[in-house]
Backbone as numpy.savetxt, mean C-alpha at the origin, in Angstrom:
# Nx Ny Nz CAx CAy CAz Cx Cy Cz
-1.68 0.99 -17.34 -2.64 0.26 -18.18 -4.05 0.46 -17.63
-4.97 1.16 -18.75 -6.42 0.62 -18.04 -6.98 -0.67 -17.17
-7.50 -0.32 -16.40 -7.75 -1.41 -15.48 -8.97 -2.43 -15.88
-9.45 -1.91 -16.75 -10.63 -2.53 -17.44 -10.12 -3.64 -18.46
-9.43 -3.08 -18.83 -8.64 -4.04 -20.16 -7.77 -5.78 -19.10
-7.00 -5.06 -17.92 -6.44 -6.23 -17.07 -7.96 -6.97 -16.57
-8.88 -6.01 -16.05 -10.21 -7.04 -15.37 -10.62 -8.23 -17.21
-10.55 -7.91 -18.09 -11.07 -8.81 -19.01 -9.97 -9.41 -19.46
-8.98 -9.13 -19.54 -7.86 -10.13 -19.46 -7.43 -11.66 -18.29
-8.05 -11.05 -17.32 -8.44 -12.21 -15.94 -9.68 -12.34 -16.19
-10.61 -12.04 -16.56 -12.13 -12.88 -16.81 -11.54 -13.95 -17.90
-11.03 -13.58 -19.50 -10.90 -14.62 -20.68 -10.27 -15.15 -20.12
-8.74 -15.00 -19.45 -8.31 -16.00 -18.75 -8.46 -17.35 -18.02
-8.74 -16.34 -16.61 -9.29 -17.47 -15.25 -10.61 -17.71 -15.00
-11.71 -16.81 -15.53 -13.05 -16.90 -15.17 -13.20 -15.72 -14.19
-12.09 -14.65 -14.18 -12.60 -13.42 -13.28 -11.54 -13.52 -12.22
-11.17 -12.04 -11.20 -10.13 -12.31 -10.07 -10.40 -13.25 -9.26
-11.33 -13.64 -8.77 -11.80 -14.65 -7.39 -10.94 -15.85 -8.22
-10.63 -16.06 -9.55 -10.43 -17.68 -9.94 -8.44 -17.13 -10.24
-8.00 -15.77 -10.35 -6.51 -15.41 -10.35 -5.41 -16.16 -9.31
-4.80 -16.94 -9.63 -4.03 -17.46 -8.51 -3.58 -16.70 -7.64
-3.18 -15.64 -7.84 -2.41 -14.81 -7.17 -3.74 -13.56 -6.02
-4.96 -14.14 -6.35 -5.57 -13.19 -5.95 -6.66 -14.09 -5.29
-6.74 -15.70 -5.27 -7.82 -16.47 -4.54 -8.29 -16.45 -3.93
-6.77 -16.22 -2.94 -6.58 -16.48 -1.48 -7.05 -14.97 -0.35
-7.43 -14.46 -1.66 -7.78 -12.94 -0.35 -8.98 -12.23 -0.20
-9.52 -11.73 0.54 -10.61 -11.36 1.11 -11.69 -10.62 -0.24
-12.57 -11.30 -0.34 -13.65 -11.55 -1.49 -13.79 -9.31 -1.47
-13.97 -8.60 -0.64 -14.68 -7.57 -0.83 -13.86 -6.23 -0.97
-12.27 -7.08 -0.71 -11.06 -6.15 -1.19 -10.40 -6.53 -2.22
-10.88 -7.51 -2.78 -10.50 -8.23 -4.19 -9.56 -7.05 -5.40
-10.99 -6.45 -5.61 -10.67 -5.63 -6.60 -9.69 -4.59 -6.42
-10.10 -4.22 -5.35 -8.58 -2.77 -4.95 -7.40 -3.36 -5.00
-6.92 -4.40 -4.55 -5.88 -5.29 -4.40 -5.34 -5.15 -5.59
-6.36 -5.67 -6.80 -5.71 -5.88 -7.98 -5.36 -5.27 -8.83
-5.96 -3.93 -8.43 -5.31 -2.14 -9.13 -4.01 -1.85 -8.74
-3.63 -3.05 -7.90 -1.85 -2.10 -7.06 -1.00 -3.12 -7.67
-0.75 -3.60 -8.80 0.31 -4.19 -8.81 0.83 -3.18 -10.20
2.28 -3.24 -10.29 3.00 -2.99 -10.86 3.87 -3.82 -11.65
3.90 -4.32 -13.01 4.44 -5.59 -13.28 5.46 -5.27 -14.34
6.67 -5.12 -14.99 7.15 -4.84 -16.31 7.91 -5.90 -16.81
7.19 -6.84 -18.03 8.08 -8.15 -17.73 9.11 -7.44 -18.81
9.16 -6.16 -19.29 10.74 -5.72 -19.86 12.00 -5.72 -18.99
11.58 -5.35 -17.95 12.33 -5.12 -16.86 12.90 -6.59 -15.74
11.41 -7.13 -15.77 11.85 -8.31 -15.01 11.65 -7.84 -13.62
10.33 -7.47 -13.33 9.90 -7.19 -11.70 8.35 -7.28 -11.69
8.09 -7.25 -10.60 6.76 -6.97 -9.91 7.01 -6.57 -8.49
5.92 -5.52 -8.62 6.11 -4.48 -7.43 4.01 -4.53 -6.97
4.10 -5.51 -5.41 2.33 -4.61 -4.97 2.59 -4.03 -3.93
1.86 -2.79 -4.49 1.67 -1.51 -3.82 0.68 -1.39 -2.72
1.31 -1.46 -1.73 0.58 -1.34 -0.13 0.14 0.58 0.15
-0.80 0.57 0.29 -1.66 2.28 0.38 -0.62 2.49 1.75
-0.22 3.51 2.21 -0.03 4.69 3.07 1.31 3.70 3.63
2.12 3.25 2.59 3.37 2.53 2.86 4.54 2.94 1.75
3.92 4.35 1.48 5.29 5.14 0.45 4.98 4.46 -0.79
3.89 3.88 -1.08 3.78 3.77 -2.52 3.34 4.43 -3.79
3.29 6.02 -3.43 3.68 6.84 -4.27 4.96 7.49 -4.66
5.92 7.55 -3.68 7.08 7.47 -3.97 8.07 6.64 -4.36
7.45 5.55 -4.31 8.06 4.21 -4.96 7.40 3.95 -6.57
6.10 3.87 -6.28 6.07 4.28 -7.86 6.82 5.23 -8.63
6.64 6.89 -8.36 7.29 7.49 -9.18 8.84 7.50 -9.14
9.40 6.49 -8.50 10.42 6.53 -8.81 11.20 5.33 -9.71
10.20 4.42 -9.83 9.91 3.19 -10.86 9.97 4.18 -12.17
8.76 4.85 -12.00 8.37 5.89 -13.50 9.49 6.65 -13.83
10.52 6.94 -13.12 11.45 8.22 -13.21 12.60 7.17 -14.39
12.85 5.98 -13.82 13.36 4.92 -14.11 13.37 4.47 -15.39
12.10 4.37 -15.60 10.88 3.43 -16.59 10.76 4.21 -17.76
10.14 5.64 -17.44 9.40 6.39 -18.20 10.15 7.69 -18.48
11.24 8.03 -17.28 11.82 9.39 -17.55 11.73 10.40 -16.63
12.46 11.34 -16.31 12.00 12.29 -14.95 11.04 13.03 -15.57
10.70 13.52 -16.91 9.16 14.36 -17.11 7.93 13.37 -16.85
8.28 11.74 -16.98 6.61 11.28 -16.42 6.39 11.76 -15.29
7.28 12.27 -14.00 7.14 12.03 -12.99 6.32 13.96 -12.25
6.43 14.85 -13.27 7.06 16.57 -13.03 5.14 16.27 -12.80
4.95 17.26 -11.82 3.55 17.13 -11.61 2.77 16.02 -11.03
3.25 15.07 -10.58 2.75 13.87 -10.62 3.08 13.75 -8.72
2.68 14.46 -8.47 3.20 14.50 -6.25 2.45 13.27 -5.67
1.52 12.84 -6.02 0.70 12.08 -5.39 1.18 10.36 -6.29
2.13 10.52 -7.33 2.42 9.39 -8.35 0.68 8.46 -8.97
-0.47 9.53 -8.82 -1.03 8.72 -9.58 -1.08 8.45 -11.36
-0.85 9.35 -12.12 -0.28 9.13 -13.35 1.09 7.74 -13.31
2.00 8.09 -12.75 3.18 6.96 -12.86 2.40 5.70 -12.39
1.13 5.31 -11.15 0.70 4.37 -10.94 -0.49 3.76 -12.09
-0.90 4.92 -13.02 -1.61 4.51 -13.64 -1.06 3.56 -14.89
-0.19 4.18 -15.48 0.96 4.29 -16.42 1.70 2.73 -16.04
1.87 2.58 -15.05 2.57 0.90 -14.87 1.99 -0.21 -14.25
0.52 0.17 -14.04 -0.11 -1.08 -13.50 -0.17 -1.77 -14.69
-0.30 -3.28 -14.09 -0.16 -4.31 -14.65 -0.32 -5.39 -13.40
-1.07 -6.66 -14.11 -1.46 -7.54 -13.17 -0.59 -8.58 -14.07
0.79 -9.35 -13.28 1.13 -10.34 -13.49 0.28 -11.73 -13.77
0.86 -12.89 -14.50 0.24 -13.91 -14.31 1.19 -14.57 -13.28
0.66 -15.91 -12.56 1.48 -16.45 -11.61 2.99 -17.02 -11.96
2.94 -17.55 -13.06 4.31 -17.51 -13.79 5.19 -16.08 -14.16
4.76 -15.27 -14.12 5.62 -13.83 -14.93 5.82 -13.65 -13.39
5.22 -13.86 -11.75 5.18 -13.30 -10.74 6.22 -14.37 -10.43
6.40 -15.36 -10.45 7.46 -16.37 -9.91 8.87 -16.07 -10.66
8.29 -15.63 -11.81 9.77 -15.38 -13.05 10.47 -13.70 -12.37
9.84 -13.00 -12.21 10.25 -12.09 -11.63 11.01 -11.41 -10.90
11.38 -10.26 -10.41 11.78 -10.10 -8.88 10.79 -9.09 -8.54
10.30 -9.95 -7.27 9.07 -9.65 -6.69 9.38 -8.62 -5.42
9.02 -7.41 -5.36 9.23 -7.16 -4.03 7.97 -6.23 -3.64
8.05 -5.59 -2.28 6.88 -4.82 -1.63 7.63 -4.02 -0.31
6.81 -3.30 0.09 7.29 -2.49 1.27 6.22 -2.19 2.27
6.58 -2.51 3.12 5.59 -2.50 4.33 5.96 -1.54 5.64
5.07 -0.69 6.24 5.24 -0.06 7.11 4.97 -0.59 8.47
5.80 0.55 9.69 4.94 0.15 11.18 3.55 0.19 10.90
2.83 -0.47 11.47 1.59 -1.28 11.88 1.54 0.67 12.32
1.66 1.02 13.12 0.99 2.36 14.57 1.31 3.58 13.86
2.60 3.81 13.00 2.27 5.17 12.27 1.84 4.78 11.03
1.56 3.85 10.22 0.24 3.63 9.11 -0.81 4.10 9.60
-1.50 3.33 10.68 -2.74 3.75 10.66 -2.86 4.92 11.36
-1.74 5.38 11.92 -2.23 7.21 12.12 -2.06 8.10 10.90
-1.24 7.34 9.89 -1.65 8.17 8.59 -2.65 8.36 7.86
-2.74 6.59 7.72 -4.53 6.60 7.63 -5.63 7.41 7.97
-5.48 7.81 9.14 -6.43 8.43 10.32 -5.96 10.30 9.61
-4.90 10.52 9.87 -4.58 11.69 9.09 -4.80 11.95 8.15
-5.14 11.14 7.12 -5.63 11.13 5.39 -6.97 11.12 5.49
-7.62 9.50 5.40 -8.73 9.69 5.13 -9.34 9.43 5.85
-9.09 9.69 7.50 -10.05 9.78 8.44 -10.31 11.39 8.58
-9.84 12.02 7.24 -10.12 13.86 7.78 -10.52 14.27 6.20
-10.94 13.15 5.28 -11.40 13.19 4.33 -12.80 13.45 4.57
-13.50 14.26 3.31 -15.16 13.95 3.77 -15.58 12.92 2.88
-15.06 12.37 1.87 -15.65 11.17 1.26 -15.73 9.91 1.92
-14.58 9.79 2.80 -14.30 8.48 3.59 -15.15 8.52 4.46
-15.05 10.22 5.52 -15.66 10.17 7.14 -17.40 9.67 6.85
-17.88 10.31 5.25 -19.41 10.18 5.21 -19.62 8.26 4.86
-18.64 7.78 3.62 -18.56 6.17 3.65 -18.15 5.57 5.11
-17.52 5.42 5.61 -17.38 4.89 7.05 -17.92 5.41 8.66
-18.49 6.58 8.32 -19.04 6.67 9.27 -18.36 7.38 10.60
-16.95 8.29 10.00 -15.99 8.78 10.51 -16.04 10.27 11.15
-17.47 11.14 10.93 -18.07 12.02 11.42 -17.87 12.00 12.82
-17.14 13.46 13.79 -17.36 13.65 14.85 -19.46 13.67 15.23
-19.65 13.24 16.04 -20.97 13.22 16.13 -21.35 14.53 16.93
-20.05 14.78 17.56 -20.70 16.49 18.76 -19.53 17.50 17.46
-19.46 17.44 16.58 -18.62 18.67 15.99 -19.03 18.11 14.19
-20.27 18.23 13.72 -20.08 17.75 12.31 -19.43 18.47 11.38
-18.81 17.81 10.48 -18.01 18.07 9.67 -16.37 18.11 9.81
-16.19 17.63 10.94 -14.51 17.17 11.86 -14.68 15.83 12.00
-13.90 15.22 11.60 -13.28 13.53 12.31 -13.54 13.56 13.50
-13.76 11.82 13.97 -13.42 11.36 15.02 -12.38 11.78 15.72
-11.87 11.44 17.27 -10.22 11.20 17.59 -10.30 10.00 16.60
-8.60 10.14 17.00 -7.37 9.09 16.86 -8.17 7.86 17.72
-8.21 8.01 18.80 -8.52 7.23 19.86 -9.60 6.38 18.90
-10.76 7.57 18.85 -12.03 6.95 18.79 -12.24 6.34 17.43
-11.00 6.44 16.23 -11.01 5.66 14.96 -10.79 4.23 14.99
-9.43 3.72 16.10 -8.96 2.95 16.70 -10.08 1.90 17.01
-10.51 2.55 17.83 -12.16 1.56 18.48 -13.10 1.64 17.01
-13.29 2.31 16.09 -14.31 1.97 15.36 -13.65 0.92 14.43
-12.19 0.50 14.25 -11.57 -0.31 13.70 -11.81 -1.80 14.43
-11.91 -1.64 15.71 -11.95 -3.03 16.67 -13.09 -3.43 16.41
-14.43 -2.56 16.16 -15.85 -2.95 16.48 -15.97 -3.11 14.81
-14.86 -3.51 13.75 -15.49 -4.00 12.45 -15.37 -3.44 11.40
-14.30 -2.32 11.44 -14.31 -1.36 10.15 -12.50 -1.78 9.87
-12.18 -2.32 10.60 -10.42 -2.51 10.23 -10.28 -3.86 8.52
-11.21 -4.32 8.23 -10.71 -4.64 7.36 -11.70 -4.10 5.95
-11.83 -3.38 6.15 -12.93 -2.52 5.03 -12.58 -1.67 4.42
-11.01 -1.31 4.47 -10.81 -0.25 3.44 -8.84 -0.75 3.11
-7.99 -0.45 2.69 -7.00 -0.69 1.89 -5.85 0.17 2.69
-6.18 1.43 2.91 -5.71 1.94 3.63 -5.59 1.91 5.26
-6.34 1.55 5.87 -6.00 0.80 7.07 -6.04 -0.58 7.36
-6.39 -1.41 6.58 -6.63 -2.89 6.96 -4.65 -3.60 7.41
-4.60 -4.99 7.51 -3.54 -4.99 7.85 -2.49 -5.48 7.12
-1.53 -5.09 6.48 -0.91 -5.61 5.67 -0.83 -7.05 4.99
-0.72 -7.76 5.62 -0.34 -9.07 5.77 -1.95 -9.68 4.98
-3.06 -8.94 5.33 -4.40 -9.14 4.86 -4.15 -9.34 3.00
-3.62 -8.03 3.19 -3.72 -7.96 1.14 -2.62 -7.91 0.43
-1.45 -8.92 1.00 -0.47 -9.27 0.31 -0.39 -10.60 -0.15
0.10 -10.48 -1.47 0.35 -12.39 -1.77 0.75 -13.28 -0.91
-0.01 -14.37 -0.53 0.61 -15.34 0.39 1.16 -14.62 1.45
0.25 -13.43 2.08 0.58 -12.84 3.23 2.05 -12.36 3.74
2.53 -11.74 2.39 3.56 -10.94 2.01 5.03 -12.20 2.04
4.86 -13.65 2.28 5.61 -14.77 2.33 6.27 -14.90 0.83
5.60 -14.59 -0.31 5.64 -14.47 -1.56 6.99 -13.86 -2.51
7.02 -12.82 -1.57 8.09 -11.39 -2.69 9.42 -11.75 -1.81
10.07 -11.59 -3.26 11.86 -11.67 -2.85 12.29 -11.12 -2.05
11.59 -9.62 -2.03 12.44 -8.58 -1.30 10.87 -7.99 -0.46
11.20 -7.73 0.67 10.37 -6.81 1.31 10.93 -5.92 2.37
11.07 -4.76 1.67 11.57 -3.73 2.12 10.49 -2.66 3.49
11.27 -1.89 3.87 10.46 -1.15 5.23 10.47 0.13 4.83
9.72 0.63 4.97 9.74 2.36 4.84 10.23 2.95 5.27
10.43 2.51 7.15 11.85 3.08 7.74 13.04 2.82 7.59
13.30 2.11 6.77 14.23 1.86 5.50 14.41 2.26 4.36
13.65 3.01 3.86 13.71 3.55 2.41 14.46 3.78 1.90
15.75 4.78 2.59 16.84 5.51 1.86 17.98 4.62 1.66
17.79 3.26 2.41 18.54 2.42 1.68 17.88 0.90 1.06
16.67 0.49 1.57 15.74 -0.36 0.68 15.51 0.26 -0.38
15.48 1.36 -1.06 14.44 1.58 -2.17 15.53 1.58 -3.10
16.88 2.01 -2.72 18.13 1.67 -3.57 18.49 0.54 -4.28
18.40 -0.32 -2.82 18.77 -1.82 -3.00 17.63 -2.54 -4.26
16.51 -2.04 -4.24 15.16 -2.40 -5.24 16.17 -1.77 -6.48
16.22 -0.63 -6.82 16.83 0.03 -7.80 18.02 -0.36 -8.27
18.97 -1.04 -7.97 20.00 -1.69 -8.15 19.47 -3.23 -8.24
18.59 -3.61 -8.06 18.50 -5.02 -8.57 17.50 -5.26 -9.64
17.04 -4.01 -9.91 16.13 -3.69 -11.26 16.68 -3.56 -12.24
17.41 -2.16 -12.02 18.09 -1.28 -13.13 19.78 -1.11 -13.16
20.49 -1.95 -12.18 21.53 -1.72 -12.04 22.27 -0.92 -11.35
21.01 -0.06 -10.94 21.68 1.50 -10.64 21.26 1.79 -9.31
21.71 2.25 -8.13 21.56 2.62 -7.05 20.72 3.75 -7.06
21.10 4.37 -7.68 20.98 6.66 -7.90 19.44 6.46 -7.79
18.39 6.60 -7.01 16.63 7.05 -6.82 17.08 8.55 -7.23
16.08 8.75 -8.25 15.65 10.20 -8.43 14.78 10.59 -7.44
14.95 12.28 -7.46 14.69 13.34 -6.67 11.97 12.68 -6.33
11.91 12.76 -5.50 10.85 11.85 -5.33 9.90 12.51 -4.25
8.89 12.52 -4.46 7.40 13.02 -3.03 8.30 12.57 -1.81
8.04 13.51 -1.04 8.07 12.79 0.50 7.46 11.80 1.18
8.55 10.54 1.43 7.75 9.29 1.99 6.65 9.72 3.14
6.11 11.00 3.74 5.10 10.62 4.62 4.80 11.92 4.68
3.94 12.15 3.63 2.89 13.38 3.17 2.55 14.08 4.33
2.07 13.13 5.39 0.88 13.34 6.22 1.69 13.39 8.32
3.01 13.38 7.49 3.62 13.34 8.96 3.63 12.60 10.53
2.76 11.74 9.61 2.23 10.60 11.17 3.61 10.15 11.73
4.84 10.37 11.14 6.00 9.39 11.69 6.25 10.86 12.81
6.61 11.96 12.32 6.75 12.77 13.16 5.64 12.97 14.58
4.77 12.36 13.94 3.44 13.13 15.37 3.50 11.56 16.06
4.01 10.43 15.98 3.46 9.13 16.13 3.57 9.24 17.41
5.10 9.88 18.12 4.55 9.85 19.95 3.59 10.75 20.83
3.48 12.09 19.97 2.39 12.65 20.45 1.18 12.12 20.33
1.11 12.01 19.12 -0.84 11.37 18.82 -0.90 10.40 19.58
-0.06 9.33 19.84 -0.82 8.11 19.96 0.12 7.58 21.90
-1.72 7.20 22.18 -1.34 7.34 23.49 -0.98 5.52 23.79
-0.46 5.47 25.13 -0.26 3.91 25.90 -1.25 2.96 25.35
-2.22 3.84 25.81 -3.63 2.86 25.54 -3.97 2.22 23.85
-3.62 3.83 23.21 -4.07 3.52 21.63 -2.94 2.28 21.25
-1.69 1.89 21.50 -0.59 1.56 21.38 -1.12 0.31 21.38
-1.58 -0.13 22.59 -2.07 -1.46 22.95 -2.53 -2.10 21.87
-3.94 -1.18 21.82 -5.21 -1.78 20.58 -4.62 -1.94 19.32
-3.27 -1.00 18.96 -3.03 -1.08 17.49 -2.07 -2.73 17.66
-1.23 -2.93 19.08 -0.59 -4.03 18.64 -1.72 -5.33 18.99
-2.86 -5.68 19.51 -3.59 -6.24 18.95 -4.09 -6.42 17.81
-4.77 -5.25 17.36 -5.09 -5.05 16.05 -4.67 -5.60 14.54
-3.26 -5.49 15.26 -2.18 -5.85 14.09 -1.12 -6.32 14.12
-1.73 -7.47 15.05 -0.53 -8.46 15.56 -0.04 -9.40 14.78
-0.77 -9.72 13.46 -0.40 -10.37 12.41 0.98 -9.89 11.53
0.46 -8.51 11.32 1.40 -7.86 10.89 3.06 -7.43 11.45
2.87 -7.06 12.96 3.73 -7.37 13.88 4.66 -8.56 13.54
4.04 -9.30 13.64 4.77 -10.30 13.92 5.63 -11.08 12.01
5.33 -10.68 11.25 5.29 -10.02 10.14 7.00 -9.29 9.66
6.47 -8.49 10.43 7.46 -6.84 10.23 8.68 -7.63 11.17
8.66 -8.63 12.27 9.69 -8.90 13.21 10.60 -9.63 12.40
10.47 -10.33 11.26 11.25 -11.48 10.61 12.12 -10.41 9.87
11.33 -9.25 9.36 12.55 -8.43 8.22 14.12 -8.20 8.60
């Protein structure tokens, strides 16, 4: 669904997202991105929000494969068509009526995906300020993204901020919250309580960017530390699943 059409559907509504129940409670300047990731089909009887660099392109298109058919999905590697195609912003009743779920990743290979994506982007490195300063036109380290996250940039973008930040009721909310290092049997269990059906169609690779494979090389003792500070909310979070 156009996203323009849901933003004036919550303005006639509530008076705009800041007044959305489901969207009050969260950080005024990530408002809006927040509210592009939900996935809602009250045919179906779900709601799905989509956490960035937590397999939610492969979870979308496999909603779409579902939903829409395996040709919505042919071309679609990155699932932004299938994400475009099923957004939808619940109301707080259709979200309680629902089955609500989400998927959340480790806290330490997220944000090295992050760091692998769009810390090696040039749209991001020139918006955040992610420029090697002795090599222009190369990223920061790993290391040195880490620290620019501590000194004030960790909750400024969607893709690295911390889960728990831009989930409903700090992900306390959804029926089901599934793990990414879980997928091959969470994303089933979602699929069977949707559609009946276990069978996930053929789908992108949950981790484009390989941070799960590089996570003990890249990331050192030290970086380890800062990320479980960093994202000790979340931690502690991810321990209840």
């Amino acid at each position: 669904m156009d996203y323009h059409l849901i933003k004036l559907g919550v303005l006639l509504r509530y008076g705009g997202l800041a007044r959305h129940p489901l969207l009050r409670g969260l950080p005024d300047h990530l408002r809006d991105n927040i509210a592009k990731r939900f996935i809602f089909s009250p045919k179906h009887g779900f709601t799905y929000q989509r956490v960035p660099k937590a397999a939610n392109s492969t979870i979308a298109r496999t909603l779409a494969a579902h939903i829409l058919g395996n040709e919505a999905i042919r071309r679609d590697g990155h699932g932004a068509r299938a994400k475009g195609r099923l957004r939808r912003l619940p109301s707080p009743e259709q979200f309680a009526d629902s089955f609500s779920f989400t998927f959340v990743r480790d806290p330490a290979t997220r944000v090295l995906s992050a760091w692998r994506d769009k810390g090696h982007n040039t749209k991001y490195m020139r918006r955040y300020g992610l420029e090697d300063p002795k090599a222009p036109g190369r990223p920061i380290a790993f290391s040195d993204f880490l620290r620019r996250l501590d000194e004030g940039l960790l909750d400024k973008d969607l893709h690295w901020c911390p889960q728990t930040l831009m989930l409903v009721d700090g992900g306390r909310a959804f029926d089901f919250v599934g793990r990414v290092e879980r997928i091959d049997t969470d994303l089933p269990h979602v699929m069977e309580r949707i559609f009946g059906s276990a069978a996930a169609p053929a789908t992108s690779p949950v981790d484009r960017t390989g941070a799960s494979a590089r996570a003990a090389q890249d990331i050192s003792a030290d970086d380890m530390r800062l990320i479980r500070r960093l994202y000790a909310e979340d931690y502690a979070f991810i321990a209840e699943l």
